[in-house]
KOLGU-4560 file (N, C-alpha, C; in nm, 3 decimals, padded with zeros to 5 digits):
<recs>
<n_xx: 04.557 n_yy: -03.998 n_zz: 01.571 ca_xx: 04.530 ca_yy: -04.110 ca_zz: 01.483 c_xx: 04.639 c_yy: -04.215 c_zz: 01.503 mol: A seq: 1 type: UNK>
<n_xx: 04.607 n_yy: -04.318 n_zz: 01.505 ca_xx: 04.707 ca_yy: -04.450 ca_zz: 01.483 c_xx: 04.797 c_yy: -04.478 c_zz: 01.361 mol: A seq: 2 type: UNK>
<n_xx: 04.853 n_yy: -04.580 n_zz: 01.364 ca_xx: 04.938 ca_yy: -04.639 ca_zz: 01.252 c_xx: 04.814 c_yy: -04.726 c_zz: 01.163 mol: A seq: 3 type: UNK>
<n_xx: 04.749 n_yy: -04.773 n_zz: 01.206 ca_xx: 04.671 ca_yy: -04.848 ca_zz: 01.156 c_xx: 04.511 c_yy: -04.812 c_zz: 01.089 mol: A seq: 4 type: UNK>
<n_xx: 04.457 n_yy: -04.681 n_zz: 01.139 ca_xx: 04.401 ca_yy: -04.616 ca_zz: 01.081 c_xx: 04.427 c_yy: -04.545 c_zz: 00.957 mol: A seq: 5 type: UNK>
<n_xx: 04.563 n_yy: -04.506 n_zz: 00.989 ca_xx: 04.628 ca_yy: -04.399 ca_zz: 00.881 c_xx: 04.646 c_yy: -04.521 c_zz: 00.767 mol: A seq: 6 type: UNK>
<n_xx: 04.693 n_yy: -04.607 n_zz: 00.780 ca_xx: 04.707 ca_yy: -04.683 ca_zz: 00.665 c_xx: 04.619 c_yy: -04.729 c_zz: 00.584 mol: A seq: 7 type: UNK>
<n_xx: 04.447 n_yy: -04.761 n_zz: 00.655 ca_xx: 04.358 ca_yy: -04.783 ca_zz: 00.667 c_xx: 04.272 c_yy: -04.636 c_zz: 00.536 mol: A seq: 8 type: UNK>
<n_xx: 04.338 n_yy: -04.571 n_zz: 00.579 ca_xx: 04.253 ca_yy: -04.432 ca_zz: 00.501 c_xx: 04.370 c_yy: -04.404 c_zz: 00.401 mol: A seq: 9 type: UNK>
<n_xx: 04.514 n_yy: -04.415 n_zz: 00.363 ca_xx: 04.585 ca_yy: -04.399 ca_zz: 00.323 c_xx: 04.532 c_yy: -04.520 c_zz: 00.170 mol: A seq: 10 type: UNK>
<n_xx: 04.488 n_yy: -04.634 n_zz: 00.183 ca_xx: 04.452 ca_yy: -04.735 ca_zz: 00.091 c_xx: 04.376 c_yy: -04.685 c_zz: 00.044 mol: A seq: 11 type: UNK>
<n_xx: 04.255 n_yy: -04.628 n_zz: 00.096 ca_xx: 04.086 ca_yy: -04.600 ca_zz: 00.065 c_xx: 04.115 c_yy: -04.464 c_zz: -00.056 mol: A seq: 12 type: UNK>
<n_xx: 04.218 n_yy: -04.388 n_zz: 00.002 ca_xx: 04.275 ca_yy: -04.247 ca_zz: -00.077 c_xx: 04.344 c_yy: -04.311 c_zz: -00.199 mol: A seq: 13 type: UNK>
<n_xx: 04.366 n_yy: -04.387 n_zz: -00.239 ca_xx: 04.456 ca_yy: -04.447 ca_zz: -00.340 c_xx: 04.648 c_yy: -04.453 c_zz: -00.317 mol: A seq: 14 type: UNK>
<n_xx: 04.666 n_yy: -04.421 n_zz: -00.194 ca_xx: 04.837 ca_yy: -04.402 ca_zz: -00.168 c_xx: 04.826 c_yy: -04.578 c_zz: -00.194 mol: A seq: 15 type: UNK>
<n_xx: 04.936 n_yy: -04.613 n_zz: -00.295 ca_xx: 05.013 ca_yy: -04.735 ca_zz: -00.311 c_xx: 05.125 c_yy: -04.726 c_zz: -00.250 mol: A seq: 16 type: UNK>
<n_xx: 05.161 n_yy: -04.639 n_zz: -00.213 ca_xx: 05.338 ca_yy: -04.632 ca_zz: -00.142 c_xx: 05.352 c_yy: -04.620 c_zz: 00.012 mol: A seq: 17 type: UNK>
<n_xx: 05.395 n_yy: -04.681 n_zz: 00.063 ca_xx: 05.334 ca_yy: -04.621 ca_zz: 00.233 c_xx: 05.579 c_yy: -04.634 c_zz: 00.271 mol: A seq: 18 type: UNK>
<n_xx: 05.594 n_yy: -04.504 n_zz: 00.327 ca_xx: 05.732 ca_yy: -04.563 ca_zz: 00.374 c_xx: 05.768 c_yy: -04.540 c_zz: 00.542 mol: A seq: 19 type: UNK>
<n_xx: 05.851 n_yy: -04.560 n_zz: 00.600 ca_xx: 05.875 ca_yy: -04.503 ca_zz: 00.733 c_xx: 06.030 c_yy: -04.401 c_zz: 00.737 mol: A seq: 20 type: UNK>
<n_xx: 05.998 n_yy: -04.320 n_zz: 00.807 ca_xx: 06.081 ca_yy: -04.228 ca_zz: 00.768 c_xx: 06.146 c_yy: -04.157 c_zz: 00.864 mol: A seq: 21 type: UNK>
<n_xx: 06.276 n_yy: -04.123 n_zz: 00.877 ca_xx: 06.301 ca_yy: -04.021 ca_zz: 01.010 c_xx: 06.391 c_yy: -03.902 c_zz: 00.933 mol: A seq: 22 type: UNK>
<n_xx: 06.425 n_yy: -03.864 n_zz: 01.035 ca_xx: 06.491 ca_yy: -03.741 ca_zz: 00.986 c_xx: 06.527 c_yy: -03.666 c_zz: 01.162 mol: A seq: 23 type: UNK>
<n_xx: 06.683 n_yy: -03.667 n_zz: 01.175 ca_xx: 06.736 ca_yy: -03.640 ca_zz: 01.276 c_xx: 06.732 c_yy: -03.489 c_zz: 01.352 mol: A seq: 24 type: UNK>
<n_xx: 06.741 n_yy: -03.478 n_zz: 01.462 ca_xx: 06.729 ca_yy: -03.346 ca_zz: 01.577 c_xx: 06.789 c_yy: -03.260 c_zz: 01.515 mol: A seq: 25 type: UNK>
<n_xx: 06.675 n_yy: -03.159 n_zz: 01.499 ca_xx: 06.689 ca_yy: -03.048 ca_zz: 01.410 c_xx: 06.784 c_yy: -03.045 c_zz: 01.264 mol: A seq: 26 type: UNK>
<n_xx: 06.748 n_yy: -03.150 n_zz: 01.189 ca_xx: 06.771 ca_yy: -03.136 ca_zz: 01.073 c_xx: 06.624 c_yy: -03.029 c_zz: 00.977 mol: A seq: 27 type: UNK>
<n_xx: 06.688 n_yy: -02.948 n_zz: 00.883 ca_xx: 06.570 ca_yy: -02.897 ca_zz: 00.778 c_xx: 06.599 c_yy: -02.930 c_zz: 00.630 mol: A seq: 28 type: UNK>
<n_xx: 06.479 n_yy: -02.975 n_zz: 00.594 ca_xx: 06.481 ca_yy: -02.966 ca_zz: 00.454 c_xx: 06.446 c_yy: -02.817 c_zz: 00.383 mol: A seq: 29 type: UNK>
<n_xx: 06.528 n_yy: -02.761 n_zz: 00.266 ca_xx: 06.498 ca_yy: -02.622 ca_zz: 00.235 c_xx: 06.384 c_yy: -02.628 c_zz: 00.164 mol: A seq: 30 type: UNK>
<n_xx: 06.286 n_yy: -02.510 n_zz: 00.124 ca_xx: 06.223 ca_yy: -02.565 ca_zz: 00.076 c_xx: 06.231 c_yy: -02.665 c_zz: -00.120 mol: A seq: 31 type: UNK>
<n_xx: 06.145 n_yy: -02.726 n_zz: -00.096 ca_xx: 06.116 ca_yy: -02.824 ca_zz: -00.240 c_xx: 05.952 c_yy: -02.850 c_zz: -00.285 mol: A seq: 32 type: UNK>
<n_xx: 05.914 n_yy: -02.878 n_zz: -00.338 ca_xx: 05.823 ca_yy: -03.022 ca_zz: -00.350 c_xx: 05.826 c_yy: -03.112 c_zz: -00.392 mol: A seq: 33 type: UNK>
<n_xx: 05.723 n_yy: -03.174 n_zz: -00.450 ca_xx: 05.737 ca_yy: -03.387 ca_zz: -00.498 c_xx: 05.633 c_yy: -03.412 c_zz: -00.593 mol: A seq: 34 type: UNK>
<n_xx: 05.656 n_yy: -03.497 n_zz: -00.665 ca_xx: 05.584 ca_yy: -03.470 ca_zz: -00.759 c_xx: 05.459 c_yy: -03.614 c_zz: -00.732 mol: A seq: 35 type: UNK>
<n_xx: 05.456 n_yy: -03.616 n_zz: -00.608 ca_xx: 05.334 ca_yy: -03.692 ca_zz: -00.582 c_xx: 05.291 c_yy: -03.622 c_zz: -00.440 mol: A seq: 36 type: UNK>
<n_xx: 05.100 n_yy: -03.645 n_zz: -00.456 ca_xx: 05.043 ca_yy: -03.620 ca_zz: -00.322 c_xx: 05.131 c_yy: -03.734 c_zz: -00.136 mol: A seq: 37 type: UNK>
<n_xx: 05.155 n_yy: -03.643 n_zz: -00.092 ca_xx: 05.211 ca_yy: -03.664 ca_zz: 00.040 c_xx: 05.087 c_yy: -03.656 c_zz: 00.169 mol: A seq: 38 type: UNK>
<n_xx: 05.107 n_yy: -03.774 n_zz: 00.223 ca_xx: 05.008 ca_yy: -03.797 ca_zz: 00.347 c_xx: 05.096 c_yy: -03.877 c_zz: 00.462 mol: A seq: 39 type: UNK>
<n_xx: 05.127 n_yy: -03.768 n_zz: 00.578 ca_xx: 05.200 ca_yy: -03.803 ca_zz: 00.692 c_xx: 05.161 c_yy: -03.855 c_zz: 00.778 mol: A seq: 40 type: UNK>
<n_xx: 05.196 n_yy: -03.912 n_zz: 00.924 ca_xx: 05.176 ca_yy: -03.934 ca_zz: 01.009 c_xx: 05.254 c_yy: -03.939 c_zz: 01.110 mol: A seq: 41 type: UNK>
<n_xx: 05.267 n_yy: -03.839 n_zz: 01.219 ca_xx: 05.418 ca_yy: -03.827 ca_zz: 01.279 c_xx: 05.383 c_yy: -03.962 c_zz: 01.407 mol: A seq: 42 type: UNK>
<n_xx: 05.524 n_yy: -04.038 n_zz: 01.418 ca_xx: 05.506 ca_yy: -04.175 ca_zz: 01.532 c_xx: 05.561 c_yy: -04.102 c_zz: 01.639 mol: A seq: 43 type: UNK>
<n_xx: 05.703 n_yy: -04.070 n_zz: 01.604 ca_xx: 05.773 ca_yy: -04.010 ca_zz: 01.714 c_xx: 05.797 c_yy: -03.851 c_zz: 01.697 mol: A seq: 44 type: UNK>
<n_xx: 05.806 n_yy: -03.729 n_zz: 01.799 ca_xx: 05.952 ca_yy: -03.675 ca_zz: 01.809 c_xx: 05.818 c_yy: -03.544 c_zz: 01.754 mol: A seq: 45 type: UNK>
<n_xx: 05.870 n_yy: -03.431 n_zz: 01.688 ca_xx: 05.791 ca_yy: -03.344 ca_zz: 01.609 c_xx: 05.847 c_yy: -03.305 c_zz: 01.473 mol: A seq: 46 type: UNK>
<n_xx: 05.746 n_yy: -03.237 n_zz: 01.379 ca_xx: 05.844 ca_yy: -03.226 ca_zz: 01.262 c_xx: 05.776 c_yy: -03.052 c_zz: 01.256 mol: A seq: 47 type: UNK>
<n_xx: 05.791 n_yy: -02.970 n_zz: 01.186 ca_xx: 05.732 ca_yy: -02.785 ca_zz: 01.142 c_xx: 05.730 c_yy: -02.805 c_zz: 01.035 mol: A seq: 48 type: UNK>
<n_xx: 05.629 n_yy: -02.757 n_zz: 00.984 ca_xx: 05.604 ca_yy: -02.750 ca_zz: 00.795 c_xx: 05.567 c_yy: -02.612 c_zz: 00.786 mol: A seq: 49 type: UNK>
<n_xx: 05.656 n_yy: -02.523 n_zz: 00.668 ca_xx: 05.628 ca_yy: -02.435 ca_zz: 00.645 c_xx: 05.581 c_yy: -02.443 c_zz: 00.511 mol: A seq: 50 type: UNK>
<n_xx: 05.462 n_yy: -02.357 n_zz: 00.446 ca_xx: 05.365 ca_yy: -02.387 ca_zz: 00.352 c_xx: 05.304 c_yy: -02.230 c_zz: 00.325 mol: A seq: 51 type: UNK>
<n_xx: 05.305 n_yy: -02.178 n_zz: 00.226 ca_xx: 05.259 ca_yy: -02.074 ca_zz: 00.208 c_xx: 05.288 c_yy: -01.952 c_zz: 00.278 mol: A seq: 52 type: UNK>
<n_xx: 05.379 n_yy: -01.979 n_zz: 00.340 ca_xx: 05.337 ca_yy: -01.887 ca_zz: 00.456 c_xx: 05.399 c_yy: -01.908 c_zz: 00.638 mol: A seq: 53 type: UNK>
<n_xx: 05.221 n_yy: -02.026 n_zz: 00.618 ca_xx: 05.201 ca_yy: -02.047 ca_zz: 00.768 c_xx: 05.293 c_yy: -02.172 c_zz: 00.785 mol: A seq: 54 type: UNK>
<n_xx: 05.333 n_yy: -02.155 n_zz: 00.922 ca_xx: 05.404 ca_yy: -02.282 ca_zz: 00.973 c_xx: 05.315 c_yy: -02.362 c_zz: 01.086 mol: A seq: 55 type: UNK>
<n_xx: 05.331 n_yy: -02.469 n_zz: 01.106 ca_xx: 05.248 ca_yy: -02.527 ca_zz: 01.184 c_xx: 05.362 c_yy: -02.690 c_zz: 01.248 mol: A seq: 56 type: UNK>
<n_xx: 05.357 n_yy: -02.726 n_zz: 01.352 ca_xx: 05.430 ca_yy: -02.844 ca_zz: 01.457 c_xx: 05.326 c_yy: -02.913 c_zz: 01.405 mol: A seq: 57 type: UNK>
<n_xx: 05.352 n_yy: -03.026 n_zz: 01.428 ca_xx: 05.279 ca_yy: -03.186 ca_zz: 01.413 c_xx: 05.406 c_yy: -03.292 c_zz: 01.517 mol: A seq: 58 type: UNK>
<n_xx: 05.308 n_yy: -03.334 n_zz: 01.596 ca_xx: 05.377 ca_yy: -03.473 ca_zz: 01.664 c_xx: 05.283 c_yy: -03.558 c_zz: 01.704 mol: A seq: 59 type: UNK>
<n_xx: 05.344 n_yy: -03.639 n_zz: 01.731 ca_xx: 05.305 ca_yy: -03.811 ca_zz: 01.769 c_xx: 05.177 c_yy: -03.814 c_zz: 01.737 mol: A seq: 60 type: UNK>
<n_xx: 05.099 n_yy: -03.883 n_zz: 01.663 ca_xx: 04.976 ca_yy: -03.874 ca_zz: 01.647 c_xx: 04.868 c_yy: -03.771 c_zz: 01.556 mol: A seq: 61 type: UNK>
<n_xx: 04.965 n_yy: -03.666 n_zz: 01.472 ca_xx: 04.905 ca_yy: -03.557 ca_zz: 01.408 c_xx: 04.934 c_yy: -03.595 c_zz: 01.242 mol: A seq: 62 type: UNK>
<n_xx: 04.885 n_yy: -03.551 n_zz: 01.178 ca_xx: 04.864 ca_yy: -03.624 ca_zz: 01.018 c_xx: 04.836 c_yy: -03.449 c_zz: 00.936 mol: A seq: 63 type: UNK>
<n_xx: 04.923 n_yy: -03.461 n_zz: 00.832 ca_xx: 04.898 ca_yy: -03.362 ca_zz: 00.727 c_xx: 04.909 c_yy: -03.411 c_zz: 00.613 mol: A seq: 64 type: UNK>
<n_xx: 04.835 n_yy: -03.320 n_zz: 00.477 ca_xx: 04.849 ca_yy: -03.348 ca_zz: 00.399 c_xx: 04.945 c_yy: -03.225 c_zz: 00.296 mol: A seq: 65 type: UNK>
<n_xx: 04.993 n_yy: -03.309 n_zz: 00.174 ca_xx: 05.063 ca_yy: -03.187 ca_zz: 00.099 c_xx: 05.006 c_yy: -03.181 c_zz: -00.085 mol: A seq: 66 type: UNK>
<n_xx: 04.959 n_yy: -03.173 n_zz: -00.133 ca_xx: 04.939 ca_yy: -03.191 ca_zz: -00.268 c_xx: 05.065 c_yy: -03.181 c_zz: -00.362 mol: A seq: 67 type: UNK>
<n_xx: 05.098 n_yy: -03.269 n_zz: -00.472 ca_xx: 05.180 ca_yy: -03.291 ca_zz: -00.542 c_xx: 05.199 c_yy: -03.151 c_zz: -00.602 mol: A seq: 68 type: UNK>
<n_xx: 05.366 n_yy: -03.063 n_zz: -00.631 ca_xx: 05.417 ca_yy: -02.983 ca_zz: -00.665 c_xx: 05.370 c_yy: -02.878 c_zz: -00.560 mol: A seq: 69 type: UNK>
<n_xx: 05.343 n_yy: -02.837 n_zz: -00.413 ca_xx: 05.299 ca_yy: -02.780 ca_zz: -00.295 c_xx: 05.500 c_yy: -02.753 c_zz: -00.312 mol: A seq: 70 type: UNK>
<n_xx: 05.503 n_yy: -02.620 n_zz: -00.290 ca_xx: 05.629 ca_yy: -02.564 ca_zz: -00.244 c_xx: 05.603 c_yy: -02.567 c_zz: -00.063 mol: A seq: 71 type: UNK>
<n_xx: 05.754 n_yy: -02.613 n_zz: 00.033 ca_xx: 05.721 ca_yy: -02.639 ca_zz: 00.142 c_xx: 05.865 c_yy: -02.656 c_zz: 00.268 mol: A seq: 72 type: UNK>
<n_xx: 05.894 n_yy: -02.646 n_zz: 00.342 ca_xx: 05.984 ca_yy: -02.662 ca_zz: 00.438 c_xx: 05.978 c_yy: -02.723 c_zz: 00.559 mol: A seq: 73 type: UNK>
<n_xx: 06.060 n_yy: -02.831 n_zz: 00.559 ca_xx: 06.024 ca_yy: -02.904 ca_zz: 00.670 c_xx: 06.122 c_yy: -02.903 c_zz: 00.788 mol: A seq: 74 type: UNK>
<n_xx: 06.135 n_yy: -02.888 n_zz: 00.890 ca_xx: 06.238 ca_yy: -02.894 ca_zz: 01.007 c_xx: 06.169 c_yy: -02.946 c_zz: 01.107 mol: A seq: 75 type: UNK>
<n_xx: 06.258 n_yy: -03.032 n_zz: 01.154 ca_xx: 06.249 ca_yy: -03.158 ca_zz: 01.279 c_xx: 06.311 c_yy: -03.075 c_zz: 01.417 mol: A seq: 76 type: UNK>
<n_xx: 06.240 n_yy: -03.111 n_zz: 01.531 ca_xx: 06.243 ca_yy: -03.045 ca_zz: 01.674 c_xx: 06.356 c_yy: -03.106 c_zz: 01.663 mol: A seq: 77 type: UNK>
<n_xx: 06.379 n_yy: -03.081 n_zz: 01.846 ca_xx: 06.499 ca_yy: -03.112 ca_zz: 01.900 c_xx: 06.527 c_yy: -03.279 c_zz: 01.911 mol: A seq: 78 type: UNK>
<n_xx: 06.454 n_yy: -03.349 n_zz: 01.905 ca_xx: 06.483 ca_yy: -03.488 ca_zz: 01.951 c_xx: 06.428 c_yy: -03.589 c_zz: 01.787 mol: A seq: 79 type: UNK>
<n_xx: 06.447 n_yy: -03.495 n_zz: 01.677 ca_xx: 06.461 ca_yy: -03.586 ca_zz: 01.561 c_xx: 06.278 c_yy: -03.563 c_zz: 01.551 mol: A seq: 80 type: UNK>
<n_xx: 06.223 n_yy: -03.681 n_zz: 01.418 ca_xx: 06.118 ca_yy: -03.717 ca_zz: 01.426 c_xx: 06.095 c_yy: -03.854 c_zz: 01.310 mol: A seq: 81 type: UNK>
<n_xx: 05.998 n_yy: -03.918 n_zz: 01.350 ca_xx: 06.017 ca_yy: -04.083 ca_zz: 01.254 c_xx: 05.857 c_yy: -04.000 c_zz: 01.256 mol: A seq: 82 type: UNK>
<n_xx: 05.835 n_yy: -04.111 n_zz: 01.107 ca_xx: 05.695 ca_yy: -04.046 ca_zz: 01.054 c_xx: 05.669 c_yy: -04.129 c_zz: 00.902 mol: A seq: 83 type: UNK>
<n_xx: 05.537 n_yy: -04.203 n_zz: 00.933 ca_xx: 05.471 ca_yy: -04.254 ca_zz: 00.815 c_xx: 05.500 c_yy: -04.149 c_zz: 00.681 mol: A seq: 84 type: UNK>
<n_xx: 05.495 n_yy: -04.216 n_zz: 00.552 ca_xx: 05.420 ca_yy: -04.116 ca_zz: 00.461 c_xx: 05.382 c_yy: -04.151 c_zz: 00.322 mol: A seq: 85 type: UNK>
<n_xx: 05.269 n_yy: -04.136 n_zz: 00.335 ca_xx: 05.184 ca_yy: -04.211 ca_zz: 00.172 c_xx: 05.238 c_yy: -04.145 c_zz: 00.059 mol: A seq: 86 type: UNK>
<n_xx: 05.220 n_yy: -04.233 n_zz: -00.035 ca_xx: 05.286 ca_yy: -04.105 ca_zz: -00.173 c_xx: 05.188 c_yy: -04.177 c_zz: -00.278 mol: A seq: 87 type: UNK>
<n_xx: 05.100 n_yy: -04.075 n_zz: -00.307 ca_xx: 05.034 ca_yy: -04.108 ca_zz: -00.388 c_xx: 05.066 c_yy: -03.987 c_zz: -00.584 mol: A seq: 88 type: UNK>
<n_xx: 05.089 n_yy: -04.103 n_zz: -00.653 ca_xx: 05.185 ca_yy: -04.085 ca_zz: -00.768 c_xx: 05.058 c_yy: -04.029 c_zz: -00.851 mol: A seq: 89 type: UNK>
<n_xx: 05.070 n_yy: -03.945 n_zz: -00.957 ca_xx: 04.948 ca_yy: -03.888 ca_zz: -01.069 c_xx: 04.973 c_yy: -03.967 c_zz: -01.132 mol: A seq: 90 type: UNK>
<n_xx: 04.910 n_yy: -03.996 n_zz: -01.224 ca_xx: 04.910 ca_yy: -04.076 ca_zz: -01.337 c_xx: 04.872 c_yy: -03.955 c_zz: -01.472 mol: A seq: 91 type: UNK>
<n_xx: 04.952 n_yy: -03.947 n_zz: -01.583 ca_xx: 04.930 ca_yy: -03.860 ca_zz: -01.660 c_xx: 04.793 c_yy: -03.900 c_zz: -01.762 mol: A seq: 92 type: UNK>
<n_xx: 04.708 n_yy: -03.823 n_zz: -01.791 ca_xx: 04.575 ca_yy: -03.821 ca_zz: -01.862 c_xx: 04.625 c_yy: -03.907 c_zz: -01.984 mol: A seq: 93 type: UNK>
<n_xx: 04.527 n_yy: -04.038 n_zz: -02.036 ca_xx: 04.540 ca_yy: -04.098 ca_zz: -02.146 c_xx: 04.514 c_yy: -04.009 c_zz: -02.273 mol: A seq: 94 type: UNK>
<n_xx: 04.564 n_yy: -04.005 n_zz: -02.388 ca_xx: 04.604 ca_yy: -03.944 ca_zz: -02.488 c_xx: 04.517 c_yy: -04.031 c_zz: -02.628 mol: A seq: 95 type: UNK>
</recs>
């Protein structure tokens, strides 16, 4: 997928936040989550997401999604990785 698609479907999904992002050669995040839905798009380099479990690579051109409060671990290959990512915020139920 492109930059321009992803953004394209990233609007249509309701993400208001779009940022660009890197994160350097073999850096990991331990795991966390966020308290908004996450929608990636790797530009450069690769990133590993570990999720339940399973781990899975994504590079240049590969797109995942994470649902808001998703426990998760992320580590970047050897040569770093830059990477779109939507953040789409909940809005708490009117009262």
């Amino acid at each position: 997928m492109n930059r321009a698609e992803f953004e394209h479907e990233l609007e249509a999904q309701g993400y208001r936040e779009v940022v660009d992002r890197r994160m350097d050669a073999g850096a990991i995040n331990p795991e966390h989550a966020h308290e908004f839905d996450a929608r990636l798009l790797v530009l450069e380099g690769e990133m590993t997401i570990v999720c339940d479990g399973e781990e899975r690579t994504y590079r240049a051109g590969d797109t995942c999604a994470l649902t808001a409060g998703r426990r998760h671990t992320e580590r970047c290959g050897p040569e770093g990785v830059r990477y779109l990512a939507g953040r789409r915020y909940r809005q708490a139920p009117a009262s």
